[in-house]
ZADO-1210 file (C-alpha; in nm, 4 decimals, padded with zeros to 6 digits):
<atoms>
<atom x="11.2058" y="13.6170" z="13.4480" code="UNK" pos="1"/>
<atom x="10.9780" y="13.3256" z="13.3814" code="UNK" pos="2"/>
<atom x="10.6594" y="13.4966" z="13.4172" code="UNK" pos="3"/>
<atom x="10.8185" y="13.7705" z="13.1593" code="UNK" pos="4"/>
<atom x="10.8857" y="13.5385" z="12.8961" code="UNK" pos="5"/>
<atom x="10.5258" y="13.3138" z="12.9829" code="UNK" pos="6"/>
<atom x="10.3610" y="13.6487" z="12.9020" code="UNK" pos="7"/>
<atom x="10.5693" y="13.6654" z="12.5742" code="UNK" pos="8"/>
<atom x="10.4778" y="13.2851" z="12.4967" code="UNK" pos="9"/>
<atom x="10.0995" y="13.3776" z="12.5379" code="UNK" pos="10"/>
<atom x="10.1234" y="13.6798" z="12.3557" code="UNK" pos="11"/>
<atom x="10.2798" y="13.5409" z="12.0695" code="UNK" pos="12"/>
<atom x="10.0042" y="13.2550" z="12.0575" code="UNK" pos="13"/>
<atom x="09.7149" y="13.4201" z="11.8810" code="UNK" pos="14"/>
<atom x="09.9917" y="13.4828" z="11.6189" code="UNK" pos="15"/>
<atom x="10.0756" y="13.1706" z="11.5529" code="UNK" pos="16"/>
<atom x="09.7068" y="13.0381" z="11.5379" code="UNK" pos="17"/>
<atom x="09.6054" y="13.3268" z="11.2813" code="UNK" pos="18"/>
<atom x="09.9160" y="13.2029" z="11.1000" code="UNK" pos="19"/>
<atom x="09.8054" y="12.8556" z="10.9854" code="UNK" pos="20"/>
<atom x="09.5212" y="12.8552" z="10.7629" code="UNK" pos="21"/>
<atom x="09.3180" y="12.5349" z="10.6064" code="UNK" pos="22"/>
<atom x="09.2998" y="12.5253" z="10.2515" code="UNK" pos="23"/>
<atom x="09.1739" y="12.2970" z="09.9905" code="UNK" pos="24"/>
<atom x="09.3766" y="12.1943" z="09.7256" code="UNK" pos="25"/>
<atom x="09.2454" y="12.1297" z="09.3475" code="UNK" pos="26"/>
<atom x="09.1635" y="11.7843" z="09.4024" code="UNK" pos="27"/>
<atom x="08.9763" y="11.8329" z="09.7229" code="UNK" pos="28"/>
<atom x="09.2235" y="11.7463" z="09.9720" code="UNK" pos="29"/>
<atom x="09.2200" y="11.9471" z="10.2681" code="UNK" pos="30"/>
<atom x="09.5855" y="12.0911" z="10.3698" code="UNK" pos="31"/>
<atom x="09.7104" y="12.3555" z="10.6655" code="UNK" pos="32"/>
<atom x="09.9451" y="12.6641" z="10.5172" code="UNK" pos="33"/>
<atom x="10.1667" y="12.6968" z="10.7995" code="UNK" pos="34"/>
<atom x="10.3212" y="13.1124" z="10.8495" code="UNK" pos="35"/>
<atom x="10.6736" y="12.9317" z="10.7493" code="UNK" pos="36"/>
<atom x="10.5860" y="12.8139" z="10.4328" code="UNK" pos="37"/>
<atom x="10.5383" y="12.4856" z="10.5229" code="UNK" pos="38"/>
<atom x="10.2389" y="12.2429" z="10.4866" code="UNK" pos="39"/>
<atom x="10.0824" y="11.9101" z="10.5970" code="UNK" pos="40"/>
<atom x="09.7507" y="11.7399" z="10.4790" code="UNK" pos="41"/>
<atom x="09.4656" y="11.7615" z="10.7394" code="UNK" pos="42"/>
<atom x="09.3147" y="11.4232" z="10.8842" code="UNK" pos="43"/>
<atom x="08.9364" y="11.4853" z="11.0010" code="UNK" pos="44"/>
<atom x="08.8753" y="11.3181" z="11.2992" code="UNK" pos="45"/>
<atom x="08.5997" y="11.0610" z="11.1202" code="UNK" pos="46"/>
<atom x="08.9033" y="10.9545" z="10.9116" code="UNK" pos="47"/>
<atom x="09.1764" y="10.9589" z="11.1860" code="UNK" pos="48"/>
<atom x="08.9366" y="10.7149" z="11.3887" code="UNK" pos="49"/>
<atom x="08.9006" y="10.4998" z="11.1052" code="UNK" pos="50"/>
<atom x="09.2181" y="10.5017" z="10.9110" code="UNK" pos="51"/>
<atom x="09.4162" y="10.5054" z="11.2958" code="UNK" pos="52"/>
<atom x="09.7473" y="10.7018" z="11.1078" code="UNK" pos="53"/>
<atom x="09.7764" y="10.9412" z="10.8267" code="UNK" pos="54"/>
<atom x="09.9892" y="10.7689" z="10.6179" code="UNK" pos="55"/>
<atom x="09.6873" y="10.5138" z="10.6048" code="UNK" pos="56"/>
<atom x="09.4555" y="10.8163" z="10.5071" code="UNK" pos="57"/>
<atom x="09.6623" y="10.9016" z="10.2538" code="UNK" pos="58"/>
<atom x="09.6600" y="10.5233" z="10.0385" code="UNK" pos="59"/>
<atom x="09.2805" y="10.4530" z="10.1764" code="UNK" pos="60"/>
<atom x="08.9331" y="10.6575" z="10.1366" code="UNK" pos="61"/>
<atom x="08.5881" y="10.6231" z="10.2939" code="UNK" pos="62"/>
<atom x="08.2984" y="10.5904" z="10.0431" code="UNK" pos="63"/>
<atom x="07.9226" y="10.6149" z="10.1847" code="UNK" pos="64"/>
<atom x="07.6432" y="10.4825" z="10.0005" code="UNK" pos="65"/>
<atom x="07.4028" y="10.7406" z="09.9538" code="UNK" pos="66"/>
<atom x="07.1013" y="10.4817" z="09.9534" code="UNK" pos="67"/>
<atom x="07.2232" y="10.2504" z="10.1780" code="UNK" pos="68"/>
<atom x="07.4256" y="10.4218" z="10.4413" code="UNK" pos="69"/>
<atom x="07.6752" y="10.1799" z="10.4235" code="UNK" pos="70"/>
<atom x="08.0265" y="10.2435" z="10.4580" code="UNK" pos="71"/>
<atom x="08.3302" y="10.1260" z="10.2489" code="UNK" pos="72"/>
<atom x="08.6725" y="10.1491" z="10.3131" code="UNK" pos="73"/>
<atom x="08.8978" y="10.1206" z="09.9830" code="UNK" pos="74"/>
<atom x="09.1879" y="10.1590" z="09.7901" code="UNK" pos="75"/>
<atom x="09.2270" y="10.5128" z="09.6906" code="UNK" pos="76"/>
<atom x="09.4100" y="10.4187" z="09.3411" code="UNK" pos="77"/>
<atom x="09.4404" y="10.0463" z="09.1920" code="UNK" pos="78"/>
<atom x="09.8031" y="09.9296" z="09.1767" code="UNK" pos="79"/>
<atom x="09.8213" y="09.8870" z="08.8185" code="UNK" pos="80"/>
<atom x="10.1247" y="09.5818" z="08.7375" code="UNK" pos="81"/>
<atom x="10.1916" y="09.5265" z="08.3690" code="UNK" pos="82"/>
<atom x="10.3427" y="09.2701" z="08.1885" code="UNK" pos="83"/>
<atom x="10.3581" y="09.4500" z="07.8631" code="UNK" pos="84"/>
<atom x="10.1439" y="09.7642" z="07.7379" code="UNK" pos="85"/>
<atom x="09.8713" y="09.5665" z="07.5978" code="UNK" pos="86"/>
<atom x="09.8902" y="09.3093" z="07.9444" code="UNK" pos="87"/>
<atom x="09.8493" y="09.3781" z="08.3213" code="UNK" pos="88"/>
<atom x="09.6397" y="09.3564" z="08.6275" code="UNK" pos="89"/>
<atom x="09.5051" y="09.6166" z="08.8135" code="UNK" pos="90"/>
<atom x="09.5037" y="09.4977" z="09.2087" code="UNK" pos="91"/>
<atom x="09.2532" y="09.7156" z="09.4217" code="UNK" pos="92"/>
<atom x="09.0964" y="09.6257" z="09.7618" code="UNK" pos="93"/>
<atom x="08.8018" y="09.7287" z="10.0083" code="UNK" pos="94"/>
<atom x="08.6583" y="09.6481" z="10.3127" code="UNK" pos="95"/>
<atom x="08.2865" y="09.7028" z="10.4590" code="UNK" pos="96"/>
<atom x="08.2856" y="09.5545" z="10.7562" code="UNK" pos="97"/>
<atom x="08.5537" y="09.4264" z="11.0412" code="UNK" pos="98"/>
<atom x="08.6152" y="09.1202" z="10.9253" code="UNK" pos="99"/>
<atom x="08.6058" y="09.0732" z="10.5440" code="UNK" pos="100"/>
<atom x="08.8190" y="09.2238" z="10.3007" code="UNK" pos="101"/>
<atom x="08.7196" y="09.2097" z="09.9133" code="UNK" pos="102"/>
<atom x="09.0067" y="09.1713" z="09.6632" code="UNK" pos="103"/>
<atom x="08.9528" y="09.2777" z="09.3117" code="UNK" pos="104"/>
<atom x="09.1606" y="09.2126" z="08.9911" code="UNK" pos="105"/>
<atom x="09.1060" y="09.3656" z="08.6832" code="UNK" pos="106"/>
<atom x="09.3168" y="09.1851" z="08.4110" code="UNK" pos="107"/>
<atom x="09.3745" y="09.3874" z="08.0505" code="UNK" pos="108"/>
<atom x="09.4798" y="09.1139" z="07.7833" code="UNK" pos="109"/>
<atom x="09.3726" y="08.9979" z="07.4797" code="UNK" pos="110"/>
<atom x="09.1411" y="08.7703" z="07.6293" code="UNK" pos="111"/>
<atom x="08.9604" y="08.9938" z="07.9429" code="UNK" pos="112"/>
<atom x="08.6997" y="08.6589" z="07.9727" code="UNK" pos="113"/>
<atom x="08.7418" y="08.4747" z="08.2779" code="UNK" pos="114"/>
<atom x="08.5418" y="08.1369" z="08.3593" code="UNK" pos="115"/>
<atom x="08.3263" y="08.1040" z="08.7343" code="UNK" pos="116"/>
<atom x="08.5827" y="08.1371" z="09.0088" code="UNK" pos="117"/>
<atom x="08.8773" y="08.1428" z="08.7576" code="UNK" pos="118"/>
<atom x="09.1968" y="08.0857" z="09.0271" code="UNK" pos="119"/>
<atom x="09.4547" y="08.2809" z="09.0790" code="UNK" pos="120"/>
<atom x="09.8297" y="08.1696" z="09.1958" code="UNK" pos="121"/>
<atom x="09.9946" y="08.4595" z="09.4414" code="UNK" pos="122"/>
<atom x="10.3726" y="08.3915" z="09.4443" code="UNK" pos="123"/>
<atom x="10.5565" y="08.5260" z="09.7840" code="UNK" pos="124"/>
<atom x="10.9278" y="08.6544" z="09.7564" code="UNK" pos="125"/>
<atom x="11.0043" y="08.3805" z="10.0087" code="UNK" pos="126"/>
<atom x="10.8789" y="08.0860" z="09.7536" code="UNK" pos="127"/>
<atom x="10.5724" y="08.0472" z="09.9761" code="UNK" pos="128"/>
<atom x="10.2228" y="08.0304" z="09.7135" code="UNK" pos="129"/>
<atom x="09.8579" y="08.0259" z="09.7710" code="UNK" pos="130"/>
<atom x="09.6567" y="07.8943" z="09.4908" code="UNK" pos="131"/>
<atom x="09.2744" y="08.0813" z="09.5532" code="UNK" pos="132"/>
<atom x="08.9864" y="08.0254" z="09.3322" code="UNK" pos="133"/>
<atom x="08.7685" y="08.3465" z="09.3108" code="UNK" pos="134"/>
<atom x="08.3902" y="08.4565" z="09.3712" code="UNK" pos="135"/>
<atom x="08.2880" y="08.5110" z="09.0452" code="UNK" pos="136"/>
<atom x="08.0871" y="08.4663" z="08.7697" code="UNK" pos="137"/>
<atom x="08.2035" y="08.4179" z="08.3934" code="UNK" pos="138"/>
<atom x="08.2649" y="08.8014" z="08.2515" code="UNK" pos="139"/>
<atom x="08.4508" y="08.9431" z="08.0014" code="UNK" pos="140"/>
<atom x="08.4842" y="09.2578" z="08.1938" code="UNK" pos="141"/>
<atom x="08.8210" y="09.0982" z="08.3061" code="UNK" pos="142"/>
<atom x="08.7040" y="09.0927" z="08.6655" code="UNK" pos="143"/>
<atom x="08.7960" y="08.8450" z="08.8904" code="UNK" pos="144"/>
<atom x="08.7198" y="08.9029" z="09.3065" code="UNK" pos="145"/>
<atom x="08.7878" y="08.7546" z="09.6054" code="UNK" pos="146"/>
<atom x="08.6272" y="08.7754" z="09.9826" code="UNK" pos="147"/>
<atom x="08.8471" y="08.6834" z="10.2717" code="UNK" pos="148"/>
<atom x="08.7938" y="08.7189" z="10.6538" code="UNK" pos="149"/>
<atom x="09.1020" y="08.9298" z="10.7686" code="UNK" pos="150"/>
<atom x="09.1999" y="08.6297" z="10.9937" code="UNK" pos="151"/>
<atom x="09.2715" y="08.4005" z="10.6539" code="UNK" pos="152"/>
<atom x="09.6149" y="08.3540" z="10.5744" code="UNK" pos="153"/>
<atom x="09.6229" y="08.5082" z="10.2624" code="UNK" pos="154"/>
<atom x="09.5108" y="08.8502" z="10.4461" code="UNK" pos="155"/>
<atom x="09.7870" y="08.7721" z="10.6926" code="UNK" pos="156"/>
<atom x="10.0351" y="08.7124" z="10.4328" code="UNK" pos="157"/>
<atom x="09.9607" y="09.0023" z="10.1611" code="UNK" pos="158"/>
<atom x="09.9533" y="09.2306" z="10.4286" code="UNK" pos="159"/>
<atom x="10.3055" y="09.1054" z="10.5504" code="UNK" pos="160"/>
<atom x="10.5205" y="08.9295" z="10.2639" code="UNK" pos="161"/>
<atom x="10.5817" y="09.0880" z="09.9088" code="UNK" pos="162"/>
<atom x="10.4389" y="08.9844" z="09.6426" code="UNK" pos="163"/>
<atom x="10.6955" y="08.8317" z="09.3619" code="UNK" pos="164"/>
<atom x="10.4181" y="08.6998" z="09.1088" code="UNK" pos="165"/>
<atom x="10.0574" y="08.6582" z="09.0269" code="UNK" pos="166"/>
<atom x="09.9294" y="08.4449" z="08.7461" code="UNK" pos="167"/>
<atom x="09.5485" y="08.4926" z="08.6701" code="UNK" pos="168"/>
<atom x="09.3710" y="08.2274" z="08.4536" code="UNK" pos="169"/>
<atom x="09.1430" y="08.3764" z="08.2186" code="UNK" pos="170"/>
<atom x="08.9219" y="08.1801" z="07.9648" code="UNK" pos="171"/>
<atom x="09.1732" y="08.0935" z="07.7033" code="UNK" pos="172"/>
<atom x="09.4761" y="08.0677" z="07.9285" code="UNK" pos="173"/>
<atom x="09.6533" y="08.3155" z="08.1773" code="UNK" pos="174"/>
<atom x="09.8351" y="08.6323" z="08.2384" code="UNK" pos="175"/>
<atom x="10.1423" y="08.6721" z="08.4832" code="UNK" pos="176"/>
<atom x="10.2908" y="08.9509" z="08.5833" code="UNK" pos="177"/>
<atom x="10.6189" y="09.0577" z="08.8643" code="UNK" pos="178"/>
<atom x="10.5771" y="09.2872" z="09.1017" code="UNK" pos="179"/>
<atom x="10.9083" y="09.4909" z="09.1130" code="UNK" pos="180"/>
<atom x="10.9933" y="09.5716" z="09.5004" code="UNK" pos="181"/>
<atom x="10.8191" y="09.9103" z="09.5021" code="UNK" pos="182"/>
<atom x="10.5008" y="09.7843" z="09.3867" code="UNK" pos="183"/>
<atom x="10.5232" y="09.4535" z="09.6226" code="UNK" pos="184"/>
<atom x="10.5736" y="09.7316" z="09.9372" code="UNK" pos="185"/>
<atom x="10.3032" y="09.9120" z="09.8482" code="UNK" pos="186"/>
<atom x="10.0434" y="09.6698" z="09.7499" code="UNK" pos="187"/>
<atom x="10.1650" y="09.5207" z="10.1779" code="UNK" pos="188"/>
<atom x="10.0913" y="09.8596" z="10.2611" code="UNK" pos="189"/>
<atom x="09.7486" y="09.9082" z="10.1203" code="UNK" pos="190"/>
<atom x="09.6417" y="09.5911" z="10.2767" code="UNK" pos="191"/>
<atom x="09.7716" y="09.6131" z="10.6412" code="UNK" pos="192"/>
<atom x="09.6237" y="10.0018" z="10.6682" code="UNK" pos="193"/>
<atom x="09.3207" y="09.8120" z="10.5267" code="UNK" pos="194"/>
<atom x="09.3316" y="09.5370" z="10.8198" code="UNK" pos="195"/>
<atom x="09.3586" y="09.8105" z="11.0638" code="UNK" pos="196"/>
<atom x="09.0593" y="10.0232" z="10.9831" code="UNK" pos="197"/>
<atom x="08.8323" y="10.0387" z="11.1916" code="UNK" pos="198"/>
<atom x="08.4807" y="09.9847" z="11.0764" code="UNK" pos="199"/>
<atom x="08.3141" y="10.0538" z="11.3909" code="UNK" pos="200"/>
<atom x="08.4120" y="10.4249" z="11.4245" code="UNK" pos="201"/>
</atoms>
């Protein structure tokens, strides 16, 4: 009996390979049709050894500079938080090497200029704060950035307490927005699948 239905397993196998098929989708993703109707994004192994768990591949992407060889991972899509249709901040993040992470804000105001290392206040849910003064130049581009070693507690923290506030100073003043508790979860998400790539892959 068992060697009738192993020869039934084996002969049903090829089926079952032929019946999943990679695809890609419109916007380049690569996905597996399963026979059943079913179907599930596919992880290459470069990204799988880097990212370390799908749902990570899915918020993160690797970018390699053509010139330079160097490799980034990043944000796939800023976390845009408004404070009104003409105000908000667009969060994004990226890291190039083990142990620094680059934070970026874009702020959309009125007033986009922001002075040489304009600060920023980061309000935690739990009333904790850090007060950070950026890496940057004067701009009006609205940009203000940030370089931490992933051991700093600010990495520690975004990566595992939500978010409540941020107020950026800008030139003439500053712009605060909430995060609402979806966009607090996520923005911990990006950054701890960001702390556990791997750059070294």
């Amino acid at each position: 009996m068992k060697q009738v239905l192993a020869v039934v397993i084996l002969s049903l196998l090829p089926v079952v390979m032929i019946a999943q098929i990679n695809a890609t989708t419109e916007d380049g993703k690569q996905i597996q049709l399963n026979a059943d109707g079913t179907w599930k994004y596919v992880v290459d192994q470069n990204s799988q050894a880097i990212f370390g768990a799908e749902d990570c591949s899915k918020l993160l992407e690797i970018k390699t500079d053509k010139m330079t060889q160097i490799v980034t991972v990043a944000i796939k899509d800023p976390l845009i938080v408004a404070k009104t249709n003409s105000e908000s901040i667009a969060f994004y993040a990226a890291k190039r090497t083990e142990d620094k992470v680059m934070l970026v804000l874009g702020i959309r105001s009125e007033n986009n200029c922001v002075d040489d290392n304009s600060k920023v206040i980061w309000l935690f849910r739990d009333g904790t704060k850090f007060d950070v003064d950026g890496g940057h130049k004067f701009n009006c581009d609205g940009e203000i950035y940030f370089v931490f070693d992933t051991e700093d507690d600010e990495m520690i923290a975004f990566a595992n307490k939500e978010i409540d506030a941020v107020r950026a100073y800008t030139h003439k003043g500053s712009i605060d927005v909430e995060f609402n508790p979806e966009s607090s979860r996520l923005w911990m998400q990006y950054l701890s699948c960001l702390l556990s790539a791997k750059m070294s892959e």
